[in-house]
C-alpha positions as CSV (number, residue, x, y, z in Angstrom):
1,X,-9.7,-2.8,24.1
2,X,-10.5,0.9,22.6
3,X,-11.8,0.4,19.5
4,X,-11.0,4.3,18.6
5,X,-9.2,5.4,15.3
6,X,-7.2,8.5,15.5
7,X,-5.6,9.6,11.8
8,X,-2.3,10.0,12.1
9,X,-1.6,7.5,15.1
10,X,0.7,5.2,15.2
11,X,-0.4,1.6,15.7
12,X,1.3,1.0,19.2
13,X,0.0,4.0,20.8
14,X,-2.8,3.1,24.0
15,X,-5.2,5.4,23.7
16,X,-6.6,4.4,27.2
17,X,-4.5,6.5,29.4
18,X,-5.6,9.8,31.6
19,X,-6.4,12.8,29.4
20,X,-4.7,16.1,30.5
21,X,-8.2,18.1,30.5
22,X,-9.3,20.8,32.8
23,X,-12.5,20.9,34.3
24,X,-15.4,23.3,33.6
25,X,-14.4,25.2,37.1
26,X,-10.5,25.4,36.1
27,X,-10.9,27.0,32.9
28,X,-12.3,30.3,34.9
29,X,-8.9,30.6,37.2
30,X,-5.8,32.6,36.7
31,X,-2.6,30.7,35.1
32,X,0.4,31.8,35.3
33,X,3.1,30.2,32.5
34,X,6.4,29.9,32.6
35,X,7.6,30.2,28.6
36,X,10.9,28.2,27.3
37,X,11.9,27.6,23.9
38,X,14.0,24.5,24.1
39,X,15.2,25.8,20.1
40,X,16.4,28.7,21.0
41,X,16.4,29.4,25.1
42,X,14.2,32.3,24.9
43,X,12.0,32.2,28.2
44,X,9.3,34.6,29.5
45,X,6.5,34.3,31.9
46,X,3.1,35.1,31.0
47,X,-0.4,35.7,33.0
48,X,-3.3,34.2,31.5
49,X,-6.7,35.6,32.4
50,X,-9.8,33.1,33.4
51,X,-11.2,32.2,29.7
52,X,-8.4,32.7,27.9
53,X,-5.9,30.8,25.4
54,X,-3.1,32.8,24.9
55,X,0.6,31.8,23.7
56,X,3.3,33.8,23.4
57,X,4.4,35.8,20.1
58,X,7.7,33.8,20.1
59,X,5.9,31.2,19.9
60,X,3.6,32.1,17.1
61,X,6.7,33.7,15.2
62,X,8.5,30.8,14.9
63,X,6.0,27.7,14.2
64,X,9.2,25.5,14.1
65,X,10.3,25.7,17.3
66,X,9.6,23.6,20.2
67,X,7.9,25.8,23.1
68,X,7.4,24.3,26.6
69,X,4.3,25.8,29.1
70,X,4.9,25.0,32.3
71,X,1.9,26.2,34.5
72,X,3.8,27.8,37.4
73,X,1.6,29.8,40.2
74,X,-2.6,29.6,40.6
């Protein structure tokens, strides 16, 4: 049983499962993203450099839409 509190979580949620984290080495590769906002079907593809957390300005122009990264090419 995981004892863990998280504010904000719902009661039914298993805190348990995998964690989507990247290891030590992966955060020094090169990403390549694939941008879609299912709001609005804008869509762009964007090259992140090794060390880097960048998102796209459409996405940080409009906080209310729902933007998808899908990691496309390593």
């Amino acid at each position: 049983m995981n004892n863990t509190t998280v504010v904000g979580a719902a009661p039914n949620v298993d805190l348990r499962g995998k964690r989507d984290v990247e290891t030590a080495a992966d955060r020094w590769r090169h990403r390549i993203y694939e941008v879609t906002c299912l709001s609005c079907d804008h869509t762009e593809r964007i090259h992140v450099e090794p060390g880097e957390t960048r998102f796209v300005e459409h996405d940080e122009q409009n906080a209310a839409h729902y933007v998808e990264y899908i990691e496309v090419g390593r």
